[in-house]
C-alpha positions in Angstrom: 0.0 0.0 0.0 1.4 3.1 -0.9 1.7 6.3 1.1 1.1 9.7 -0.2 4.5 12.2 0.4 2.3 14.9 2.2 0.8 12.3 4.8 4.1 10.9 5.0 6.4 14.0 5.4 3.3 15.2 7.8 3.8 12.3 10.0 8.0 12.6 9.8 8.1 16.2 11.0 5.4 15.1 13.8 7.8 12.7 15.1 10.9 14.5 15.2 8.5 17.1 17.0 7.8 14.2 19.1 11.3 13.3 19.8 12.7 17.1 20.2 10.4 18.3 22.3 10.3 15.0 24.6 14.1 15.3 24.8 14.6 18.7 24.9 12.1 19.4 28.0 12.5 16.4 30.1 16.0 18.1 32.0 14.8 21.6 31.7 14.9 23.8 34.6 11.7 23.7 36.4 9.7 26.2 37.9 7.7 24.1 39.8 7.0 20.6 40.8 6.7 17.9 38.4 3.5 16.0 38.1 2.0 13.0 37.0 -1.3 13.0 34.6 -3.7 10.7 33.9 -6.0 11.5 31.1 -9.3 10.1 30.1 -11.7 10.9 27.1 -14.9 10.2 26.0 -15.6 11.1 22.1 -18.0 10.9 19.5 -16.0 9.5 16.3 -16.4 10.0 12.7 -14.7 10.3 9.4 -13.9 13.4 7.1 -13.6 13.2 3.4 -14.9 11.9 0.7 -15.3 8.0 1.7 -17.4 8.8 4.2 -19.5 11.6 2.1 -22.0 9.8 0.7 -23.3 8.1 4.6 -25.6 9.2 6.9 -23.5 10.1 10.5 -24.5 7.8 13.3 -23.0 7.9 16.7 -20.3 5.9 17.6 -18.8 6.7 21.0 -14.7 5.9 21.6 -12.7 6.1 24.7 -9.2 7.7 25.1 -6.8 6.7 28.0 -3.8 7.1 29.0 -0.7 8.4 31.2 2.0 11.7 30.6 3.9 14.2 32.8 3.5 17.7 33.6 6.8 19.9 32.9 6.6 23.3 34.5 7.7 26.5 32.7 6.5 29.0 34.4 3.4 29.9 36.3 1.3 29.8 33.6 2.7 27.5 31.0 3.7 23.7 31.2 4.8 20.8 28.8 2.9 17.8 29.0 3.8 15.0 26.9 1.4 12.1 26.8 0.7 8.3 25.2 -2.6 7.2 24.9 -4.6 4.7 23.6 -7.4 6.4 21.5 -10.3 4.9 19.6 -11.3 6.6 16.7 -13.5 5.4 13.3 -16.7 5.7 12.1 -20.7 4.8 11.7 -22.3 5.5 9.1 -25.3 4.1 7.1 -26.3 4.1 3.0 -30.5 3.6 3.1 -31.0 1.9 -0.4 -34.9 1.9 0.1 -37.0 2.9 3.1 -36.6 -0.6 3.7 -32.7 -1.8 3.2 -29.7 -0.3 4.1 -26.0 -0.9 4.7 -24.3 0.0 7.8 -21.1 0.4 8.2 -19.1 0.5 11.9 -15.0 0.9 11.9 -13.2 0.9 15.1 -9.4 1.7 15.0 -6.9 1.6 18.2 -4.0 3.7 17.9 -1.3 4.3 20.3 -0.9 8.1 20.3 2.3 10.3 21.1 1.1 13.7 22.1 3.6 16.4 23.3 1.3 18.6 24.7 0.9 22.2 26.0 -0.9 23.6 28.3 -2.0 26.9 29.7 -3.4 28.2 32.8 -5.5 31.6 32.7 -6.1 33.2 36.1 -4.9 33.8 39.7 -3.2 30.6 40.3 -3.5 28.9 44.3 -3.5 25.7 45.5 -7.4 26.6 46.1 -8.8 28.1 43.0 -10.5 27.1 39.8 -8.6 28.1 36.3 -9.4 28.0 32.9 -6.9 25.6 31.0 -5.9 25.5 27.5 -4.0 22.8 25.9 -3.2 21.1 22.7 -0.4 19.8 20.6 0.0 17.4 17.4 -0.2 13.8 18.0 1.0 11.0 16.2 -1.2 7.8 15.9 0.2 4.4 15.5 -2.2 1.8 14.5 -2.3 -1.7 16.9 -5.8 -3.3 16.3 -9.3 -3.0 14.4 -12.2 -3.9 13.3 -14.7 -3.0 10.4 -18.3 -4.1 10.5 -21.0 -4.2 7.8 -24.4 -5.0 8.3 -26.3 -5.2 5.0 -30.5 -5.5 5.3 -31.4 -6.6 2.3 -34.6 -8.7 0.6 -35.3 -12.0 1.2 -34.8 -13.5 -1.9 -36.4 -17.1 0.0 -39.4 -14.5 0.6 -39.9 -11.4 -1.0 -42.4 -9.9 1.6 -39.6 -10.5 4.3 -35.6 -8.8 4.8 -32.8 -10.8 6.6 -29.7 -9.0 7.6 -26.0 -10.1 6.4 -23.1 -9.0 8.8 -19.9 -9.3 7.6 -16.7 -8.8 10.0 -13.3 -7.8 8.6 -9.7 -6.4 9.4 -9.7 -2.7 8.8 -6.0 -2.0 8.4 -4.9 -4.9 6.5 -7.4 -3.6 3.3 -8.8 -0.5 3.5 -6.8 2.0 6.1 -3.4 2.5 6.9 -1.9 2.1 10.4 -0.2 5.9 10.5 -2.6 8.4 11.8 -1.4 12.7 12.5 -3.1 15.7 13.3 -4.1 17.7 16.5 -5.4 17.4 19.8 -6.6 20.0 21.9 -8.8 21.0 24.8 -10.2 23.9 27.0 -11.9 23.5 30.3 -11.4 24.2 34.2 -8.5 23.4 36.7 -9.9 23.0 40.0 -7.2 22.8 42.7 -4.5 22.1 40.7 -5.8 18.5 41.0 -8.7 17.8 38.4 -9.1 19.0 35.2 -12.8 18.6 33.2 -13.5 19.9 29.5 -13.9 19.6 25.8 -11.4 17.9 23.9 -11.5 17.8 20.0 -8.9 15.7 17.5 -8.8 16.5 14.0 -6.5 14.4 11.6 -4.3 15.9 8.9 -2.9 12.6 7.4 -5.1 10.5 4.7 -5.6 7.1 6.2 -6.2 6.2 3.2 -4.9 5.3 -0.5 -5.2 7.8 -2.7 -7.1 9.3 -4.5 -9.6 9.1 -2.2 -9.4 10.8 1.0 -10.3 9.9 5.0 -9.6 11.8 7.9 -10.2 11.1 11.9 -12.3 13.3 14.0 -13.5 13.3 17.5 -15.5 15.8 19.8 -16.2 15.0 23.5 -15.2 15.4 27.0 -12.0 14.7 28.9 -11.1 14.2 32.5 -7.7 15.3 33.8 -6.4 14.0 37.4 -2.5 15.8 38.2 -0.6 13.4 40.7 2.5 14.8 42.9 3.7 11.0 43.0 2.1 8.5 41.9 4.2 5.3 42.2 
């Protein structure tokens, strides 16, 4: 399967991003403790482009988990680098009467490198409530999925009746690449310095698919955010 050169290059300079940034910040003079994060995210999942154009959107919800470290700059601004494990895909559904359809259901698990930053607006305590701001590319590397299609069609034993045909394949062994990049970001409310709640979007810039046709992730949803002084 080949790889177009933007997606590729895109997901090249998003790893050395990655790498630089991971490096480059780990031993960097800190203006406050370090802390530990653990993130969580529930989305609602779809696909952009022109695969996807001719379905009707259904919603598919996805979970996002995973673990990083907050790196203090300064009062306001920190580098957070994260891995997760983020579902993304899509639902859709093609009605070829008012009676038949085909429905389609694509789940992907990536393993996602984000090198995150984040922002804090306000009068910062150990007591008050701040508006955060975060976001950063991320760079998606497929491990497992799974690509449903459900298929209600006519009877042809009895025309007055349907049956339904389901049909179970692997998704990124024929029809979607394993190398997924784009952004992440998020706004919401720090309470405490401790727990962080708010609404998280992901947007893909890399075709997951062959060209010419084009597919792109999406997400919209909620995250929660706990900040650990130790956590081991």
């Amino acid at each position: 399967m080949n790889k177009s050169s933007s997606s590729s290059s895109y997901s090249k300079i998003c790893l050395a991003a990655i790498l630089f940034f991971w490096v480059g910040h780990v031993n960097m003079a800190q203006s406050g403790k370090n802390k530990k994060i653990f993130h969580l995210a529930l989305s609602s999942v779809r696909f952009n482009g022109n695969v996807a154009n001719k379905e009707s959107f259904l919603f598919k919800p996805s979970l996002e988990v995973g673990f990083g470290i907050q790196f203090p700059i300064n009062k306001h601004w920190s580098f957070n680098p994260e891995i997760n494990l983020s579902q993304r895909g899509h639902h859709g559904r093609i009605a070829n009467s008012d009676s038949t359809y085909s429905e389609r259901t694509i789940t992907l698990n990536y393993l996602d490198l984000n090198p995150n930053f984040e922002l804090t607006i306000g009068k910062l305590s150990d007591f008050s409530s701040n508006l955060s701001i975060w976001g950063g590319p991320y760079l998606g590397i497929g491990l497992w999925d799974n690509t449903t299609i459900e298929n209600r069609i006519v009877n042809p034993n009895n025309p007055n009746s349907y049956i339904t045909v389901t049909k179970s394949t692997e998704s990124f062994s024929s029809d979607f690449r394993r190398i997924d990049a784009g952004v992440k970001v998020g706004i919401g409310v720090v309470s405490n310095r401790f727990v962080s709640l708010g609404l998280t979007y992901q947007a893909g810039f890399a075709n997951i698919t062959v060209a010419p046709e084009k597919t792109y992730n999406q997400s919209l949803g909620f995250y929660l955010r706990v900040f650990f002084d130790d956590m081991f």
